[in-house]
N, C-alpha and C positions, 0 to 999 in steps of 0.2 A: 628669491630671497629679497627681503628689505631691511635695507640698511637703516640702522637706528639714526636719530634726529637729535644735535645738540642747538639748544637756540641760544644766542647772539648773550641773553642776559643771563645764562646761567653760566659763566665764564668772565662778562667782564661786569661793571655797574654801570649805571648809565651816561654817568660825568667820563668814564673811559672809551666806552661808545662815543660820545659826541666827538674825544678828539682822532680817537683814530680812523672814525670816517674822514673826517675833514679833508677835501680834496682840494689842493692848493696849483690852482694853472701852473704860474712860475717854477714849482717843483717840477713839474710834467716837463716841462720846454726844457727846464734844468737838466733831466736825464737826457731828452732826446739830443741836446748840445754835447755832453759830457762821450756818447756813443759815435757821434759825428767827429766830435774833435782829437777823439782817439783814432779812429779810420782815418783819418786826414794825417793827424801827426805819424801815422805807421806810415802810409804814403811815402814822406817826406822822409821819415828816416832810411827809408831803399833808394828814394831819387839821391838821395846827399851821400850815402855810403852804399851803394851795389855791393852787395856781399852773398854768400851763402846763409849766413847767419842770420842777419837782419830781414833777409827776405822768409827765411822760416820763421821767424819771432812775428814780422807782418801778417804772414799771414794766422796764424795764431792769432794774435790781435783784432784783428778783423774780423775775424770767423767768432772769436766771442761776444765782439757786438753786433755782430750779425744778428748772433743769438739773442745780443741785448735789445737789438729793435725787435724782433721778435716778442722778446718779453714784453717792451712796455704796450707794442702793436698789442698784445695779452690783456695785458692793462687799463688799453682803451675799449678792448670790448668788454669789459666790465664798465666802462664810464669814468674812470678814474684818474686819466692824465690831466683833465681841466672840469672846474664844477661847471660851464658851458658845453653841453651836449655839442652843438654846431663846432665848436673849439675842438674839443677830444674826440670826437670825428675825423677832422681834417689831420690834426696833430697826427691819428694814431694811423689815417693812410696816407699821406703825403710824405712824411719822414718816415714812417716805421715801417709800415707793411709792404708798401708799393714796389719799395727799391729791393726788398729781398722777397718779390714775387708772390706775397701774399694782397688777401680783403681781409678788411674786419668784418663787416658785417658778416659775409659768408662765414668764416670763424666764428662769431657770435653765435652764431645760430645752432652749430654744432656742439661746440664748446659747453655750450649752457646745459643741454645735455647729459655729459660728463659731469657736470656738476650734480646734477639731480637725480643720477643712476650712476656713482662713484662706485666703480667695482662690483658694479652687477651686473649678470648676465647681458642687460642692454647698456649698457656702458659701452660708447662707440670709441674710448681708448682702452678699453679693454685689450684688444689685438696688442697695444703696444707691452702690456704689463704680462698676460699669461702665459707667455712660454717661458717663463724664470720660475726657479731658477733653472740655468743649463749649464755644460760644461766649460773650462777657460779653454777647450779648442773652440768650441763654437761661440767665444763670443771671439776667441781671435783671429775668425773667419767674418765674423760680421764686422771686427776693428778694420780688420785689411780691407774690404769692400767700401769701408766708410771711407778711409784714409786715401784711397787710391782715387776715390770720386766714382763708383760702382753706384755705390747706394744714391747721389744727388742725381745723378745722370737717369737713373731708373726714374726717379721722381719728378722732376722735371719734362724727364718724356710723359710721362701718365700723363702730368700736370697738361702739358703742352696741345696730347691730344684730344684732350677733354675740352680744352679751349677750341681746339678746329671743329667737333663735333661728326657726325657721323659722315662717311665719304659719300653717301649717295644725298647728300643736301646740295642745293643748287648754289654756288660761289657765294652769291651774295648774300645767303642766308646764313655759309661757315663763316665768311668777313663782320659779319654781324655782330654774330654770338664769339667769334673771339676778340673782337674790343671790347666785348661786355664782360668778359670774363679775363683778358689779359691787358687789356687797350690800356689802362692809366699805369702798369708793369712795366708797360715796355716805353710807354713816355718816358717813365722817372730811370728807368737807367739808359735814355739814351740821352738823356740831360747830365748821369752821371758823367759818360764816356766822352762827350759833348767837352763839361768841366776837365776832365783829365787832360782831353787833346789841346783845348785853350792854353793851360799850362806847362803845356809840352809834353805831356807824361802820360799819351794818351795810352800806353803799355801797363797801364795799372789799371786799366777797367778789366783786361782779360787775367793779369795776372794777381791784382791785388784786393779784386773784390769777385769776378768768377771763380779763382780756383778755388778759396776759403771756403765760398757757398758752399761746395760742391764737394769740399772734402774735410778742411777742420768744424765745417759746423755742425756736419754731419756728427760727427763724432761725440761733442759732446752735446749734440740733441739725443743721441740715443742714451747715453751716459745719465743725461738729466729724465728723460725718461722711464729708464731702469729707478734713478732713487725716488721718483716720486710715488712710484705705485706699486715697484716691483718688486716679491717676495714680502707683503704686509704682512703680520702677524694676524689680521682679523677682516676682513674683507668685508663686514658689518658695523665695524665700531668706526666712526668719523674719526679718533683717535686715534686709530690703527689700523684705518685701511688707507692712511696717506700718510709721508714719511718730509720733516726735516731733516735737513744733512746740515749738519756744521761745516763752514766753508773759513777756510785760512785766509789770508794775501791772496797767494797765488790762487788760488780754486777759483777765488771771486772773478780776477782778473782772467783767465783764464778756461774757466768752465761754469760758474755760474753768476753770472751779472747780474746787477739789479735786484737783488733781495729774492731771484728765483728758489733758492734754498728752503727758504721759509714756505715749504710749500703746503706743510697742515695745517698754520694759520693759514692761509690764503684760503683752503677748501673751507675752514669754521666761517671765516667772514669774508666772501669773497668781493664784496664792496668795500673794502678794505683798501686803498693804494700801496701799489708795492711799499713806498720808500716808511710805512707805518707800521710793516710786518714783523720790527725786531720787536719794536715797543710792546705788540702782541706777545711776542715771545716770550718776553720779558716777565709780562701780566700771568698768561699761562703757569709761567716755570714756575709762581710764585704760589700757584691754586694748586688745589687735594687733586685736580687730574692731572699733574706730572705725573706721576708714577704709571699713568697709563698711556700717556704719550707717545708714539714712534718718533726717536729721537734717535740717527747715527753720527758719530763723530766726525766722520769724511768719506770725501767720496770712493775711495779706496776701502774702506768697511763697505759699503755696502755694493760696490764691484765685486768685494768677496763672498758676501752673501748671496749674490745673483749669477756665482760662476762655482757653486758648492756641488753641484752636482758632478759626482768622480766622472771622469776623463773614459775609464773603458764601457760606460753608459753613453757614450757618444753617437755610436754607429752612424755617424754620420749625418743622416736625417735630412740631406739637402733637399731631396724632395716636399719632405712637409715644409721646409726653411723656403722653397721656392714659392709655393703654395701662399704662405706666411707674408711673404715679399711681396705679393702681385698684390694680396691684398692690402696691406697698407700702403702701395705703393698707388693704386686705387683712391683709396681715401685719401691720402694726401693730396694727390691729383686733382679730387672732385673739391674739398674744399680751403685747399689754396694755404696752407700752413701745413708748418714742421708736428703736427700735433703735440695731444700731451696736452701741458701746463694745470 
């Protein structure tokens, strides 16, 4: 199957193109501040109040901009956190990708992919969107797996052993290949932990940026997962084989950061910078293809549309789910991101 082709100017005019490309550094540095300075301030609200509460709000918090470096790491493999290439390189792995154990580049290369095989048969995020919809036991076995740190833990390992490479290679040719593949990962969080211990608090590298990875990010990577692709109504129309979710306060803050949301704009014009995707929307909502638009109100509409299939349809199914796991846990592994986007 080939998916039909919307181009750039039959949706917006040219004066609208010019601005919503327009790629502004300071904007870029802007997010990547705005993601750091919330992991810092959660920090500080557990150092200054130790609580049960603050430390699940932490890490909540953190786990979303986890997701948020994530995103704009996203961002820069399209080229869009600085209009200097050398810039939104470094930007997007020095701050973004490094510290929550991702490459861009490696991602670029994938990613692009997805872009250009959206919900076809070679579509290498396909695995994350084709088993929807399923039942609300099984996604609330794959919630508890996420939530417990099952699922980061699986990934991480692939991740980990893909970096060591095969056991029968000689030491220095596994030391090699995993600096090359994990070596500026494990700099940038031992400069984290490094930072923590300076300021006393070196008890928030393990608790306030490991567990979040490991388990709230999990969660709503899969979550944002599920709305971007999962259950479209048309797996050929650019319009409707990728899905907008309306995001509240809390969503944004919480599950989807940085203008993730807006994800059918992003797939129309994906040289588009996040922080220009509403304005898209905007232009969109305004043109004769709204009505054909995949467009949900929240992320809970379309958690319920990706958990429609009844409950005694379940039998279980962990074996194909295991199957399902190895391989995404596989691909995640090989190229170094939460996939998606």
């Amino acid at each position: 199957m080939t998916a039909l082709r919307i181009r750039a100017r039959d949706v917006l005019t040219e004066d609208q193109l010019i601005v919503v490309r327009e790629r502004k550094t300071w904007k870029g540095i802007a997010l990547i501040a705005h993601a750091w300075a919330l992991i810092f301030s959660a920090i500080a609200l557990v150092a200054v109040w130790p609580n049960p509460f603050t430390y699940l709000l932490a890490v909540a918090i953190i786990g979303s901009r986890q997701l948020g470096l994530s995103i704009l790491m996203h961002d820069g493999a399209h080229g869009c956190l600085a209009a200097d290439e050398r810039i939104n390189l470094s930007l997007s792995q020095w701050f973004c990708a490094y510290p929550v154990f991702a490459e861009t580049r490696a991602y670029r290369r994938y990613h692009l992919r997805h872009h250009a095989r959206t919900q076809q048969e070679d579509d290498p995020d396909l695995v994350l969107s084709a088993p929807f919809p399923i039942t609300r036991m099984s996604y609330r076995r794959k919630f508890l797996r996420d939530i417990t740190g099952q699922t980061g833990y699986q990934q991480r390992k692939a991740q980990l052993l893909n970096a060591l490479g095969p056991a029968e290679w000689p030491l220095a040719r596994r030391a090699a290949h995993f600096w090359g593949q994990l070596g500026p990962q494990f700099v940038t969080n031992a400069i984290l932990f490094s930072l923590c211990a300076i300021v006393g608090v070196w008890w928030a590298y393990p608790l306030l940026w490991l567990v979040p990875l490991l388990t709230w990010m999990m969660v709503i990577t899969r979550i944002r997962n599920i709305a971007e692709h999962a259950v479209v109504p048309d797996s050929s129309d650019p319009l409707r084989n990728t899905r907008t979710t309306r995001a509240n306060v809390l969503e944004r803050l919480f599950i989807a950061p940085y203008y993730v949301n807006y994800h059918l704009e992003h797939h129309l014009l994906f040289y588009v910078p996040c922080y220009n995707l509403p304005r898209v929307h905007r232009i969109l909502s305004e043109s004769p293809h709204v009505g054909r638009m995949e467009v949900q109100p929240s992320y809970l509409a379309v958690l319920r549309l990706a958990t429609a299939k009844p409950d005694h349809e379940d039998r279980s199914g962990e074996l194909v789910n295991s199957a399902r796991r190895a391989r995404a846990g596989a691909h995640i592994g090989a190229d170094q991101t939460a996939g998606g986007f």
